[in-house]
DSSP file (Angstrom, degrees, kcal/mol; ACC not computed):
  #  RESIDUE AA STRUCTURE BP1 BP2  ACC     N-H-->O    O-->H-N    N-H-->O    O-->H-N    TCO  KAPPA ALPHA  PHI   PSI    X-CA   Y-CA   Z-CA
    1    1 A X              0   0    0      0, 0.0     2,-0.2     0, 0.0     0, 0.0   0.000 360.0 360.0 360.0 142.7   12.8   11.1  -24.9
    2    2 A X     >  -     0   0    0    113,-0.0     4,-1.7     0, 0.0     5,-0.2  -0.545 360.0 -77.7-120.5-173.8   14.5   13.4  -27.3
    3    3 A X  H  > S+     0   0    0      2,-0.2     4,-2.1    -2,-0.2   109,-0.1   0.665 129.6  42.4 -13.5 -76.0   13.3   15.5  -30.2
    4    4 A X  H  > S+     0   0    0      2,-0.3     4,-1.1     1,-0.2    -1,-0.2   0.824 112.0  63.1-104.4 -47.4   12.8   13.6  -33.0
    5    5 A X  H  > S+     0   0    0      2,-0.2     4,-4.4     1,-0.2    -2,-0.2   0.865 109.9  45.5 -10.3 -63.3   11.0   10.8  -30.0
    6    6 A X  H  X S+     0   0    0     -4,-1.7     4,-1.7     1,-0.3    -2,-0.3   0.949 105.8  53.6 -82.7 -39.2    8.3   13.7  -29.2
    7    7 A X  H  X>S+     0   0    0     -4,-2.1     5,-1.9    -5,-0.2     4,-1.3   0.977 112.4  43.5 -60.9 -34.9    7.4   14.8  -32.6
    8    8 A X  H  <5S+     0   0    0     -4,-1.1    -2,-0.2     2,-0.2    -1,-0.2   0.950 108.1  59.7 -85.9 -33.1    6.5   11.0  -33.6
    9    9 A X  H  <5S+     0   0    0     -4,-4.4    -1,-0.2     1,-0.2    -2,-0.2   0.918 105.2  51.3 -39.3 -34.3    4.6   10.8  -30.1
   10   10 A X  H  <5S-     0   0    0     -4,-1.7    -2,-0.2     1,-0.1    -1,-0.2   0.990 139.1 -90.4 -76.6 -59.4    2.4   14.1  -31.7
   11   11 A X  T  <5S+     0   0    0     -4,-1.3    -3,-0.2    -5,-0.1    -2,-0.1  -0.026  76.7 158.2 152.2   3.6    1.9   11.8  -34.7
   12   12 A X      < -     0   0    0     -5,-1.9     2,-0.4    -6,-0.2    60,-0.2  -0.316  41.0-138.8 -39.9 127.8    5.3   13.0  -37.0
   13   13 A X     >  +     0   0    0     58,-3.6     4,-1.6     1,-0.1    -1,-0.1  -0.879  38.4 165.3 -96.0  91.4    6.4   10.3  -39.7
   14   14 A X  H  > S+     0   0    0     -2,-0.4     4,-2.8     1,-0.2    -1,-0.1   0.829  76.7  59.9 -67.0 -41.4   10.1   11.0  -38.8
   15   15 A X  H  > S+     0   0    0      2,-0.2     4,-2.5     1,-0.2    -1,-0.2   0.941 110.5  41.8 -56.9 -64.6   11.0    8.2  -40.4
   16   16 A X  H  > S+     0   0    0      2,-0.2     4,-0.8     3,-0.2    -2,-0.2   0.802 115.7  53.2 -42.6 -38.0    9.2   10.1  -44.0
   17   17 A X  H  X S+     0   0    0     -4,-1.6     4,-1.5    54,-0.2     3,-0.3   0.989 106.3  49.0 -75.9 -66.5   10.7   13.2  -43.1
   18   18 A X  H  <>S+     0   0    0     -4,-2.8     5,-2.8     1,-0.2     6,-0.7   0.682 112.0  43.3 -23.3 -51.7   13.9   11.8  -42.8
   19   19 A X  H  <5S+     0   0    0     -4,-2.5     3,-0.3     3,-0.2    -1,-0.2   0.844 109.0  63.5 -72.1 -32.0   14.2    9.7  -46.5
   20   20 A X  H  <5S+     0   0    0     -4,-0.8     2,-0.9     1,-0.3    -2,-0.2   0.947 107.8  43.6 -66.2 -30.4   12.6   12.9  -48.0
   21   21 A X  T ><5S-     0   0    0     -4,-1.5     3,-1.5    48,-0.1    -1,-0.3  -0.708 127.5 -94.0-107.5  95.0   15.9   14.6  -46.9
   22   22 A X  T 3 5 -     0   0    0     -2,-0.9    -3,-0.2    -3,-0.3    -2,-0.1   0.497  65.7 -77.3  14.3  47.2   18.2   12.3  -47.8
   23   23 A X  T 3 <S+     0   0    0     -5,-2.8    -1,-0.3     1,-0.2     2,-0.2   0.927  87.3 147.2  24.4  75.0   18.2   10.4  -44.1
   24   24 A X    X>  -     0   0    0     -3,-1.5     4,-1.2    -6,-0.7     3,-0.8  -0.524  31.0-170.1-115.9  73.0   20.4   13.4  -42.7
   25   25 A X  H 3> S+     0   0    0      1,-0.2     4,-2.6     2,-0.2     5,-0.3   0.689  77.3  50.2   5.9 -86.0   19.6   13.9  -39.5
   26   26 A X  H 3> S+     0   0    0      1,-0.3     4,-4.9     2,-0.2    -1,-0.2   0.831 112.3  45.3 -44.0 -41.0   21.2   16.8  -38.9
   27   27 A X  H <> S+     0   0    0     -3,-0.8     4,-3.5     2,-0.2    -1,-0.3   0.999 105.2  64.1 -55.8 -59.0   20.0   18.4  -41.7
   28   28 A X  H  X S+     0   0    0     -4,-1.2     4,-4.4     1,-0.3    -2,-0.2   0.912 112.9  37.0 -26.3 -69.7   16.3   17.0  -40.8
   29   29 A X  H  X S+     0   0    0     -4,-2.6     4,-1.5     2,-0.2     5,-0.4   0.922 103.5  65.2 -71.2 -34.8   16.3   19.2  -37.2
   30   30 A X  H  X S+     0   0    0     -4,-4.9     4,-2.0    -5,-0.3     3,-0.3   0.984 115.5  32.8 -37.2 -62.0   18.2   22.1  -39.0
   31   31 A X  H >X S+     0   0    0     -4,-3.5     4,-1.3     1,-0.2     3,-0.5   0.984 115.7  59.1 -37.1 -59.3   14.2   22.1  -41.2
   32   32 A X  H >X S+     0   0    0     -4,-4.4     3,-1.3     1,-0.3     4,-0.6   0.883 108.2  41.0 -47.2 -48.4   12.4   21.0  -38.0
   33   33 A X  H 3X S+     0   0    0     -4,-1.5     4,-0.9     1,-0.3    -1,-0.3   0.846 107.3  61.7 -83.9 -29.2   13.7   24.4  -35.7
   34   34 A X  H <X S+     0   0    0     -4,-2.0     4,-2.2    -3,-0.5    -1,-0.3   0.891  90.1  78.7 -83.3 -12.8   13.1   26.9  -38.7
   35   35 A X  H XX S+     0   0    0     -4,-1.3     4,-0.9    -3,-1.3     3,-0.9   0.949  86.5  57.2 -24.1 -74.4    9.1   25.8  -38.5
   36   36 A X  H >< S+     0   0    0     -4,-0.6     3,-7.1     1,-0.3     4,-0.4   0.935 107.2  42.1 -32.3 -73.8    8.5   27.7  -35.9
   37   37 A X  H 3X S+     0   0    0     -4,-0.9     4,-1.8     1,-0.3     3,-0.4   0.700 108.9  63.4 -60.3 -12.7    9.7   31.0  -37.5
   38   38 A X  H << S+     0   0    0     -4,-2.2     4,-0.4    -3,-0.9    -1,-0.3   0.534 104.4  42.1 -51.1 -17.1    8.0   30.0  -40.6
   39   39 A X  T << S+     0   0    0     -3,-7.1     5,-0.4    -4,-0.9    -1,-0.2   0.335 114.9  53.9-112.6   4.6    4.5   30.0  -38.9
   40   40 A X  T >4 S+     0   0    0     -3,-0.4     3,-0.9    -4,-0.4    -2,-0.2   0.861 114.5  38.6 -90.0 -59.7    5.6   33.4  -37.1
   41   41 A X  T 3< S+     0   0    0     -4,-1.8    -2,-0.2     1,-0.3    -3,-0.2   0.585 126.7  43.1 -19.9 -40.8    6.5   35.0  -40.7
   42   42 A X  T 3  S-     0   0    0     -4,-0.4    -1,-0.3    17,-0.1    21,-0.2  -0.493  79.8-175.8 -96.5  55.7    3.0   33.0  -42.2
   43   43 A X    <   -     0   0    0     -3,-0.9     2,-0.7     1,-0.0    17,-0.1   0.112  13.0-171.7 -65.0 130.5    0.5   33.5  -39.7
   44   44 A X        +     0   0    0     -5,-0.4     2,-0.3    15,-0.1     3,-0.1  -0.951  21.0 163.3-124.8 132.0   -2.8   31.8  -40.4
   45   45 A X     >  -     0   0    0     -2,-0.7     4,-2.0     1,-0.2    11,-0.0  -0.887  53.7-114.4-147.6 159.0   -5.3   33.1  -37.7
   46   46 A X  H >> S+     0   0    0     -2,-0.3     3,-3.9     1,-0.2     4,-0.7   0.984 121.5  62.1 -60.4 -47.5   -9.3   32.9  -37.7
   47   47 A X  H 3> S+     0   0    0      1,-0.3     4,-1.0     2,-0.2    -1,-0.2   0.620 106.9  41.6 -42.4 -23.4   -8.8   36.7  -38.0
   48   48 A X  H 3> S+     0   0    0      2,-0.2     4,-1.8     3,-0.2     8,-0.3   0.715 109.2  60.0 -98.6 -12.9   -7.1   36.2  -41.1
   49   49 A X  H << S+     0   0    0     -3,-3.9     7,-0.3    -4,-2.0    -2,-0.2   0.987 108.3  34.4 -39.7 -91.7   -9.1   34.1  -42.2
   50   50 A X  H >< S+     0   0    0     -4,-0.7     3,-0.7     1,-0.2    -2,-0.2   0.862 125.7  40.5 -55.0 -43.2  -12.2   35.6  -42.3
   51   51 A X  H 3< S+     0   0    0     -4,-1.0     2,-0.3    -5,-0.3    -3,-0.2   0.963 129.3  22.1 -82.1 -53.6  -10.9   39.2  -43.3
   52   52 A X  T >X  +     0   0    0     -4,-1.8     4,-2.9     1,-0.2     3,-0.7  -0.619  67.9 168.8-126.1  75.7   -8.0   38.2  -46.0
   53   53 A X  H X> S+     0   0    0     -3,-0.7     4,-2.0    -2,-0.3     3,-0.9   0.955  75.4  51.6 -24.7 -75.6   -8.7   34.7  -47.4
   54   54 A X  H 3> S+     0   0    0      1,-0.3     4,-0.9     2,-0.2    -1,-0.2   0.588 104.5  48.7 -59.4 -17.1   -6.4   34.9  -50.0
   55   55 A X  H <> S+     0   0    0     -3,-0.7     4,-1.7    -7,-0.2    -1,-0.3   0.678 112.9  51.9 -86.3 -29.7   -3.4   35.8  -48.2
   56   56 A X  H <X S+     0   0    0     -4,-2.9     4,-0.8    -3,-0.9    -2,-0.2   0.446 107.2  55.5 -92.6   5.1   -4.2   32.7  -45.4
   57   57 A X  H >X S+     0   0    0     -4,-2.0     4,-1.4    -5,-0.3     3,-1.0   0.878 111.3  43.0 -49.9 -75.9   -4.5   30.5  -48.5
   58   58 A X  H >< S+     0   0    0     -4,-0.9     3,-2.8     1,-0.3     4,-0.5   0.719 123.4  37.6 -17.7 -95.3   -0.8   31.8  -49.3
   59   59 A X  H 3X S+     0   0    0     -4,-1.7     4,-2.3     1,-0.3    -1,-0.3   0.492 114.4  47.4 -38.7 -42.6    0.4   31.5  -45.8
   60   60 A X  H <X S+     0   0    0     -3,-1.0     4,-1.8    -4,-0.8    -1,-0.3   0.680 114.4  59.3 -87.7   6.2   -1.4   28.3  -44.7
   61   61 A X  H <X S+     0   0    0     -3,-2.8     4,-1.0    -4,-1.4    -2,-0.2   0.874 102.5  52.3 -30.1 -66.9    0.2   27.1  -48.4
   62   62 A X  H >> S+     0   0    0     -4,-0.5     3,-1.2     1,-0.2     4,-1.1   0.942 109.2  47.3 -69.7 -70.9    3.4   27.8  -47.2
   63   63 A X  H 3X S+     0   0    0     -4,-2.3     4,-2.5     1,-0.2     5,-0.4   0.833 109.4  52.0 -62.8 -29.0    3.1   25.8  -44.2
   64   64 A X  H 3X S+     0   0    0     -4,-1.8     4,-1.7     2,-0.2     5,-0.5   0.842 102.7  53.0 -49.4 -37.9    1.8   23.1  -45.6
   65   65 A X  H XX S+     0   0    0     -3,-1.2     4,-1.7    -4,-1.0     3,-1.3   0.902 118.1  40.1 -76.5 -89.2    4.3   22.6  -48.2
   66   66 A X  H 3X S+     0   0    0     -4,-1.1     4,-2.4     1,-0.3     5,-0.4   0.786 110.3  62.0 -26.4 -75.2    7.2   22.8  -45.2
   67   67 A X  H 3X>S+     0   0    0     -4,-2.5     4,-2.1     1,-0.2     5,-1.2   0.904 112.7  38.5  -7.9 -70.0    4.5   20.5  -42.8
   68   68 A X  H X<5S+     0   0    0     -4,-1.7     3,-1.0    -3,-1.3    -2,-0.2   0.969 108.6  55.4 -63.6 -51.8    4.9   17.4  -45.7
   69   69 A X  H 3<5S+     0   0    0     -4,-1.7    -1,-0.3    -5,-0.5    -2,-0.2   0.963 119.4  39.3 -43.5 -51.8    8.5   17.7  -46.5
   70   70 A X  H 3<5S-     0   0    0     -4,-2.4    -2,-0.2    -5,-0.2    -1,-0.2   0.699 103.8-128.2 -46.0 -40.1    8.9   17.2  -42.6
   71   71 A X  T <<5 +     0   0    0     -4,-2.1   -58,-3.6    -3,-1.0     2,-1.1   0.854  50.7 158.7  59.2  34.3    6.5   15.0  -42.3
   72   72 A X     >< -     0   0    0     -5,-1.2     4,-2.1   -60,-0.2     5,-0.4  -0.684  28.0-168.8 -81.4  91.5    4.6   16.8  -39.4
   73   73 A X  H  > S+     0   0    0     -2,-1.1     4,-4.0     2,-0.2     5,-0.4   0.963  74.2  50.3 -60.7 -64.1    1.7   14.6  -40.6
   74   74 A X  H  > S+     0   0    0      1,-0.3     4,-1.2     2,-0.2    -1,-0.2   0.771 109.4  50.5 -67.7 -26.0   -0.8   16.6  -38.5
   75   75 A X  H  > S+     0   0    0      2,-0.2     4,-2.0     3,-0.1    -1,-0.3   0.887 109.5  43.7 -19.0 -69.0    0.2   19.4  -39.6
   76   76 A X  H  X S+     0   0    0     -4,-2.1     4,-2.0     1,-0.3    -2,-0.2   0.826 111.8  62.8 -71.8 -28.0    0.1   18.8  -43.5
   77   77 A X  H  X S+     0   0    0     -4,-4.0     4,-2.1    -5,-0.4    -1,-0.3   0.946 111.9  29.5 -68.1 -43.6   -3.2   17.3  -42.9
   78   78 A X  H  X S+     0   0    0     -4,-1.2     4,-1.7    -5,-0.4    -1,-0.2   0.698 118.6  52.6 -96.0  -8.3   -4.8   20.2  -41.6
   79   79 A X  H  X S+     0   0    0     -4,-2.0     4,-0.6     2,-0.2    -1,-0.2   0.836 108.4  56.5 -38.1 -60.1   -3.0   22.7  -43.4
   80   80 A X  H >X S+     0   0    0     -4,-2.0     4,-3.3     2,-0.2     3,-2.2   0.969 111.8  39.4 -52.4 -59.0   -4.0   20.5  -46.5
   81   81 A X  H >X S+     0   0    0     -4,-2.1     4,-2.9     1,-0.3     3,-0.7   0.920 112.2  57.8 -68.0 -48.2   -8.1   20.7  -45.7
   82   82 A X  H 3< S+     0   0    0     -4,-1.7    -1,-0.3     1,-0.3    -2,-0.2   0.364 110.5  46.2 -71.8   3.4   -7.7   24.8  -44.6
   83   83 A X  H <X S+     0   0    0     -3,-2.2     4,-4.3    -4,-0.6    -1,-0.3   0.744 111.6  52.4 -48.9 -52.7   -6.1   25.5  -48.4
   84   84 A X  H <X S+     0   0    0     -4,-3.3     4,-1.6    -3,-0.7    -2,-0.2   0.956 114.4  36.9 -71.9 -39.1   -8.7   23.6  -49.7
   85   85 A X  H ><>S+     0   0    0     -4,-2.9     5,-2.2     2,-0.2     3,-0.5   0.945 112.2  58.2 -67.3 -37.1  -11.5   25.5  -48.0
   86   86 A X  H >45S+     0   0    0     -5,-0.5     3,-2.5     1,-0.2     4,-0.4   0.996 112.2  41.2 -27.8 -70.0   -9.7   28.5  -48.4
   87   87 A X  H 3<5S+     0   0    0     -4,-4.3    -2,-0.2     1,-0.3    -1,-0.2   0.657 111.5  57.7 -60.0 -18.9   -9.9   27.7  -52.5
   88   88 A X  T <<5S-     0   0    0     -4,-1.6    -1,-0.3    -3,-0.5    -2,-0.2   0.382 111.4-125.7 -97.9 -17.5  -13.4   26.6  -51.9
   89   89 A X  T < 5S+     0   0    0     -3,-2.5     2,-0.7    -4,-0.3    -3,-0.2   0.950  71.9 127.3  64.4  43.6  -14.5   30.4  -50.3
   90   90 A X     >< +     0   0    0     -5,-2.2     4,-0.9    -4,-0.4    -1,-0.2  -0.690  26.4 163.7-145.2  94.5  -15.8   28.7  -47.2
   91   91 A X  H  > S+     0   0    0     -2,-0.7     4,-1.0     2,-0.2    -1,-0.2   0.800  74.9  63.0 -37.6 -58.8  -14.0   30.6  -44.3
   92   92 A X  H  > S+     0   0    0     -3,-0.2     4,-1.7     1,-0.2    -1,-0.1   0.813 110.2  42.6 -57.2 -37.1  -16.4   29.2  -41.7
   93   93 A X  H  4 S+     0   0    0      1,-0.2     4,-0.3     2,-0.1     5,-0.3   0.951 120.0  41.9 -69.4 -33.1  -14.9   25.4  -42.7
   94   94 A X  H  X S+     0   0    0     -4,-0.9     4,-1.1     1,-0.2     3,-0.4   0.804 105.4  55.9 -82.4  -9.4  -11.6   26.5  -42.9
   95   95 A X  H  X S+     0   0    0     -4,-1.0     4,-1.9     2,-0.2    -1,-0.2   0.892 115.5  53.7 -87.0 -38.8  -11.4   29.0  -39.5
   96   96 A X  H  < S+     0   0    0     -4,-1.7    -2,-0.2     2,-0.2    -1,-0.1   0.327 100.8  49.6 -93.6  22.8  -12.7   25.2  -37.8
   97   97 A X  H  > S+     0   0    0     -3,-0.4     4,-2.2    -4,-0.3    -1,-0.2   0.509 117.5  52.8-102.1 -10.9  -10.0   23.1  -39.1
   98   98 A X  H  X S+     0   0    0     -4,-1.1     4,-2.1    -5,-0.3    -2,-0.2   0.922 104.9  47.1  -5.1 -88.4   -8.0   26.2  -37.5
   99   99 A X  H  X S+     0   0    0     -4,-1.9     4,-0.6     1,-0.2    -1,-0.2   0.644 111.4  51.0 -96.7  -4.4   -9.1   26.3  -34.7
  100  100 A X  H  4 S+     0   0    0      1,-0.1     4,-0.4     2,-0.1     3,-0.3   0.955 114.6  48.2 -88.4 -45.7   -8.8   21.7  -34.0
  101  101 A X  H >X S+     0   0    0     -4,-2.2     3,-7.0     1,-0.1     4,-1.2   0.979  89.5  78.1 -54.2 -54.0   -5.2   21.8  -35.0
  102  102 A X  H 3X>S+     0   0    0     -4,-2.1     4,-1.9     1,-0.3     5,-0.6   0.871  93.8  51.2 -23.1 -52.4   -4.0   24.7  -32.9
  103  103 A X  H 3X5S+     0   0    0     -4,-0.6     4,-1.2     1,-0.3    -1,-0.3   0.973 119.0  44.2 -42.3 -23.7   -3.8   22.4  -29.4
  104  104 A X  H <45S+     0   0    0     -3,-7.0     4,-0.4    -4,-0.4    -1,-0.3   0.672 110.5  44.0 -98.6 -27.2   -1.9   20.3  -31.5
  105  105 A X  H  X5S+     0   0    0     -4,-1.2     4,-1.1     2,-0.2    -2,-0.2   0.560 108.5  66.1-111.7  -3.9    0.5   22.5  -33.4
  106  106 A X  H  X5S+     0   0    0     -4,-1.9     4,-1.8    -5,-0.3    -2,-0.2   0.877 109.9  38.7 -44.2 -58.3    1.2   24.5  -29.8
  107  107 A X  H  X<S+     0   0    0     -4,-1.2     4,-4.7    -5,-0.6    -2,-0.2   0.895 109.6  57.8 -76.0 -19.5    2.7   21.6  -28.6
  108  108 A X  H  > S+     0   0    0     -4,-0.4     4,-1.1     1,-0.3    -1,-0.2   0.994 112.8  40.4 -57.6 -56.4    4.3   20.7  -31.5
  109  109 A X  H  X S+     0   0    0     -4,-1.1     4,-1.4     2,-0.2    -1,-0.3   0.789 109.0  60.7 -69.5 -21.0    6.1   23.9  -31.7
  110  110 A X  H  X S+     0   0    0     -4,-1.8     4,-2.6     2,-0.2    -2,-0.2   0.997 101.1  51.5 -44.8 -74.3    6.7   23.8  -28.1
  111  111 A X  H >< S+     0   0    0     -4,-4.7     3,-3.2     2,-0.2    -2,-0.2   0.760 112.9  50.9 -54.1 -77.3    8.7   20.4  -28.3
  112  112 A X  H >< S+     0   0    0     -4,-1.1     3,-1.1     1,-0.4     4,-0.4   0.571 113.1  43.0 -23.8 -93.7   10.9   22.3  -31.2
  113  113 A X  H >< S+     0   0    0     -4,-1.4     3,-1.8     1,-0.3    -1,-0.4   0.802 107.6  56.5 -29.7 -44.2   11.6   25.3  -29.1
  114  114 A X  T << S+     0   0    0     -3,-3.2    -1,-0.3    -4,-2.6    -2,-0.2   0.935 111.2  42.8 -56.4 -46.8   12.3   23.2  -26.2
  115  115 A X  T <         0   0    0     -3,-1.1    -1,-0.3     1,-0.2    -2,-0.2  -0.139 360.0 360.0 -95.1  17.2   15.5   21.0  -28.7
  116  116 A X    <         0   0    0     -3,-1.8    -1,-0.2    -4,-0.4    -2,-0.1   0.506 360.0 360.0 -82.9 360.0   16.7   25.1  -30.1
């Protein structure tokens, strides 16, 4: 199983990601491998949560937008609801749609680092 194989296993629409970028592979996994450093560069943390909302709106913003183009579906999905709670002032929703992706977006970034 390669790359592109393990992302759709996590629930990636590779296939979506792919048409969005003009079905160019190559190109596709150039995006996919710069994820990572995008979520080192955005951090969304409970910590940041609770203490500066409005910068982990920005940040999980940021990842979201990248997430959808990609088509990391589980990603953009939970990205999606922790903007909206962000925008909403309710920390407490958004620090516990946090903390149910993380298992999910560890491995996710794992398989990527494993195909750099």
């Amino acid at each position: 199983m390669g790359l592109l194989e393990e992302l759709e296993a996590e629930g990636a629409d590779i296939e979506g990601g792919l048409q969005r970028l003009g079905n160019k592979t190559d190109f596709y996994i150039r995006m996919l491998r710069r994820l990572p450093g995008l979520m080192e560069e955005k951090p969304v943390t409970v910590t940041l949560i609770q203490e500066e909302p409005a910068r982990a709106a920005e940040n999980a913003h940021a990842i979201k937008g990248t997430a959808g183009n990609l088509s990391i579906t589980p990603l953009y999905e939970s990205y999606s609801k922790i903007v909206a709670r962000l925008r909403e002032n309710d920390s407490s929703a958004a620090a516990s749609a946090l903390k149910e992706i993380l298992p999910v977006q560890g491995r996710i970034l794992s398989i990527i680092e494993k195909y750099r």
